[in-house]
C-alpha positions as CSV (number, residue, x, y, z in Angstrom):
1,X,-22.2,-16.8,42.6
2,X,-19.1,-15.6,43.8
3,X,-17.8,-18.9,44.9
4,X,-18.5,-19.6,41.3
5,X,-15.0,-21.0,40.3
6,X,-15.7,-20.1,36.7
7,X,-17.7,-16.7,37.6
8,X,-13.6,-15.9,39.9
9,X,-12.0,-17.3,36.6
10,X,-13.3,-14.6,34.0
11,X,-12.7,-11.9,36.7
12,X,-9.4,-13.1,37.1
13,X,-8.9,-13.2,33.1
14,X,-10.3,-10.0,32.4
15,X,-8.2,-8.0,35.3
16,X,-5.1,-9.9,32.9
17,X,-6.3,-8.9,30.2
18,X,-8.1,-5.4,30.2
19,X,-11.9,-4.5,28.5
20,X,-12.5,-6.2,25.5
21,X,-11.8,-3.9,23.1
22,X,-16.0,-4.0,21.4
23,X,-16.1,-0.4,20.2
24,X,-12.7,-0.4,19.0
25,X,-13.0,-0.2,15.1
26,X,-11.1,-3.5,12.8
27,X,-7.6,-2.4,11.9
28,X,-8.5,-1.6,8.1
29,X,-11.2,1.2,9.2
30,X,-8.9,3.0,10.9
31,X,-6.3,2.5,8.3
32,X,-8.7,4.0,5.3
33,X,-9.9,6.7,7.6
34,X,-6.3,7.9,7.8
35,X,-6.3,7.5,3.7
36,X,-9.4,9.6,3.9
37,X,-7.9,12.2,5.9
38,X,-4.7,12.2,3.8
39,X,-6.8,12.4,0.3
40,X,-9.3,15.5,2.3
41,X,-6.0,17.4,2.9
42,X,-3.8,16.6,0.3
43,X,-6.2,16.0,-2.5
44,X,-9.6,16.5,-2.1
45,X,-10.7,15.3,-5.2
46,X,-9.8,12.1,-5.1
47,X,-11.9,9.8,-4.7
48,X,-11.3,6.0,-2.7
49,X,-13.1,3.6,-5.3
50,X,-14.5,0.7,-3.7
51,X,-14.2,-2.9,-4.9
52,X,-16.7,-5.5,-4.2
53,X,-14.3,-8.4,-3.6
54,X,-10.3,-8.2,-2.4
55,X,-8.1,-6.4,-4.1
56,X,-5.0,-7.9,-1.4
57,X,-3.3,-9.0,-4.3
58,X,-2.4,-7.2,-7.7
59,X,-4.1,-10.2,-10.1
60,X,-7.4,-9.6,-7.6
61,X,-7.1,-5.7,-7.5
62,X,-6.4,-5.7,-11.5
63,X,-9.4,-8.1,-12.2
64,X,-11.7,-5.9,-9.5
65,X,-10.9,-2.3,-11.2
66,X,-10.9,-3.8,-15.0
67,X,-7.1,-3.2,-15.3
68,X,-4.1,-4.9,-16.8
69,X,-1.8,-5.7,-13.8
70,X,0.6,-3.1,-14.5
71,X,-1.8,-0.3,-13.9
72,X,-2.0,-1.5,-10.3
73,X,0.6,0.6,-8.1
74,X,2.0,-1.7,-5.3
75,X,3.5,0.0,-2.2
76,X,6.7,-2.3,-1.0
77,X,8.1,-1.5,2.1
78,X,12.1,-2.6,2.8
79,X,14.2,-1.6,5.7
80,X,17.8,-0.7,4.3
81,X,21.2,-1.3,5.9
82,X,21.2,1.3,8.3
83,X,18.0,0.5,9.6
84,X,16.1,3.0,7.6
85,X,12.3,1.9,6.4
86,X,11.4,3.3,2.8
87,X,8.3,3.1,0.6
88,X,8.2,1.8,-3.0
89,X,5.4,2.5,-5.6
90,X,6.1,0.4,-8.8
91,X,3.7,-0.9,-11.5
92,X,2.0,-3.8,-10.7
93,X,3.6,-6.1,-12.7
94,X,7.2,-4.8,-12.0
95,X,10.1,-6.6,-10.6
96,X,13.0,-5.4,-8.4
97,X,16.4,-5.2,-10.2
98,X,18.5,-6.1,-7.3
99,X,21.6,-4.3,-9.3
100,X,19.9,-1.0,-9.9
101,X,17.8,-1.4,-5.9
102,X,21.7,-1.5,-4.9
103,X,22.6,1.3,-6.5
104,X,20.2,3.2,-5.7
105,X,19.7,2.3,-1.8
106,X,23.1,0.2,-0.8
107,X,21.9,-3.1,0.3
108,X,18.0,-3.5,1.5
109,X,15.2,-6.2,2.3
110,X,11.9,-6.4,2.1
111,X,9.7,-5.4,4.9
112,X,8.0,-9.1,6.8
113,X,4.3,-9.0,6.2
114,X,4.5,-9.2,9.7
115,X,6.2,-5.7,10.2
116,X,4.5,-3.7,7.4
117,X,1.2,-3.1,9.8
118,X,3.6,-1.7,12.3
119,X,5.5,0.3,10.1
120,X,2.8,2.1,7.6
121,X,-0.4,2.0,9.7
122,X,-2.4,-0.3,6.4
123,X,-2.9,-3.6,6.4
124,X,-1.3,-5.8,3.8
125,X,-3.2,-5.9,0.9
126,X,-4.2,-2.2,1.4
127,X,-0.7,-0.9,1.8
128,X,-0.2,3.0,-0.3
129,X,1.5,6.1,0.1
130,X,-1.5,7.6,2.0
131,X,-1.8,8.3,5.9
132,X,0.9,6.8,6.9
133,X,1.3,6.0,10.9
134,X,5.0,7.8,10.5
135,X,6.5,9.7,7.8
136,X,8.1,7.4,6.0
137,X,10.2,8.7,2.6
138,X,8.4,7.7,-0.7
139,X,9.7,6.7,-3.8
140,X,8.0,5.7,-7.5
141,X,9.5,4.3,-10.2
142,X,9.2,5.3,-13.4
143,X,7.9,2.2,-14.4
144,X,4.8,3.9,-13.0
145,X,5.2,6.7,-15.9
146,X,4.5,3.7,-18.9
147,X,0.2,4.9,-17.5
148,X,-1.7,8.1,-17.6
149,X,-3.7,6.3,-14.8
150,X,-2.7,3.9,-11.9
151,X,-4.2,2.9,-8.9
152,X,-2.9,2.0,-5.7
153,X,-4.5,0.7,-2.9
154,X,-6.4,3.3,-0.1
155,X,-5.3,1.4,3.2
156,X,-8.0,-1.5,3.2
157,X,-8.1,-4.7,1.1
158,X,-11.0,-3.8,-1.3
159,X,-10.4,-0.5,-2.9
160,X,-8.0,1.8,-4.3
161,X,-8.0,5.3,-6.0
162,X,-7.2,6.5,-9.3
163,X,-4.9,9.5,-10.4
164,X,-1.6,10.0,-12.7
165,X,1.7,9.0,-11.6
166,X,3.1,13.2,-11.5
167,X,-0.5,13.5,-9.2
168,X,0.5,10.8,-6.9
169,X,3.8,12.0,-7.0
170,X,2.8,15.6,-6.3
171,X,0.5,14.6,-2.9
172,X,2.8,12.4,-1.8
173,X,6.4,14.0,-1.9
174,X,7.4,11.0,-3.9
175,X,10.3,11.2,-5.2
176,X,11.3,9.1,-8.8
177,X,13.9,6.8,-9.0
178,X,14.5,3.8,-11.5
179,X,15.2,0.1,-9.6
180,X,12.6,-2.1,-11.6
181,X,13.1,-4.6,-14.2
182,X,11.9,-3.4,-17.8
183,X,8.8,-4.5,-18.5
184,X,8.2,-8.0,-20.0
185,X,7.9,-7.5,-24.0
186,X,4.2,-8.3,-24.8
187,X,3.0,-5.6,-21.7
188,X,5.0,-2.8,-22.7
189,X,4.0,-3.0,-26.2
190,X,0.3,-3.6,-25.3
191,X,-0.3,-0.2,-22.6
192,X,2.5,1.9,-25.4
193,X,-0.1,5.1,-25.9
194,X,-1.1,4.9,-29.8
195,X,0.5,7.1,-32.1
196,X,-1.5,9.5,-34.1
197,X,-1.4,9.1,-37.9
């Protein structure tokens, strides 16, 4: 056996390469258990909602929670001119306004899917606010302020949690600053809350 060139091979591979990493949990546990230990702190009655099916994507995550799009509060990460990383919650259906992003923050770009792992500790998909690997400064647009309700992700692909935009603002440090297109016409008049008569 141990003249076994392939028995020599794996012992030569795994002194490369280390223990396989079996009891190690996937990425996006340990990325909702930080959201879980955030939400336990910060605001224990929160509750992470689970979908049954991705919510990666805003269309997915709007379709899973029975929400129009805008309801959805995407996390964007972008990395600034002097290097600085900060977090943006928007409505789902937002749009950057490069002028007022400008403004705002001096010249910036968007985070590489590649990088936002790194950077917030959540997978893409299941970016948020919550549990970040490193404090990272958090800001919400008001376009988030058009809901009572929104729901942004809980660090994994398929779930999210509810609350109002002063609650996520409040348990986050978040701080509000306007650098979204306005909404498109036909959403803005469809989530307007109704007037009493």
């Amino acid at each position: 056996m141990d003249n076994d060139p392939i028995c020599r091979l794996h012992v030569f591979c795994r002194a490369l390469t280390g223990p396989a990493p079996a009891t190690r949990p996937p990425p996006t546990a340990m990325s909702e258990s930080s959201v879980r230990e955030f939400l336990s702190r910060h605001a224990p009655d929160v509750a992470i909602e689970r979908a049954h099916q991705s919510t990666a994507t805003v269309a997915l995550a709007a379709e899973a929670f029975g929400v129009p799009p805008g309801r959805i509060a995407k996390t964007l990460a972008f990395k600034l001119a002097d290097g600085a990383i900060v977090l943006l919650v928007a409505r789902g259906d937002a749009r950057i306004d490069n002028k007022k992003f400008k403004d705002a923050f001096g010249r910036g770009r968007m985070v590489s899917p590649e990088e936002v792992a790194d950077i917030t500790g959540h997978p893409v998909g299941g970016v948020c606010p919550f549990g970040l690997a490193r404090d990272l400064p958090i800001w919400l647009d008001v376009s988030l302020q058009a809901f009572e309700e929104v729901l942004p992700a809980a660090g994994a692909t398929d779930n999210a949690v509810r609350l109002s935009p002063a609650r996520l603002a409040e348990i986050t440090a978040g701080r509000w600053t306007d650098v979204c297109q306005p909404a498109p016409p036909s959403t803005a008049e469809a989530e307007a809350p109704a007037q009493a008569s």
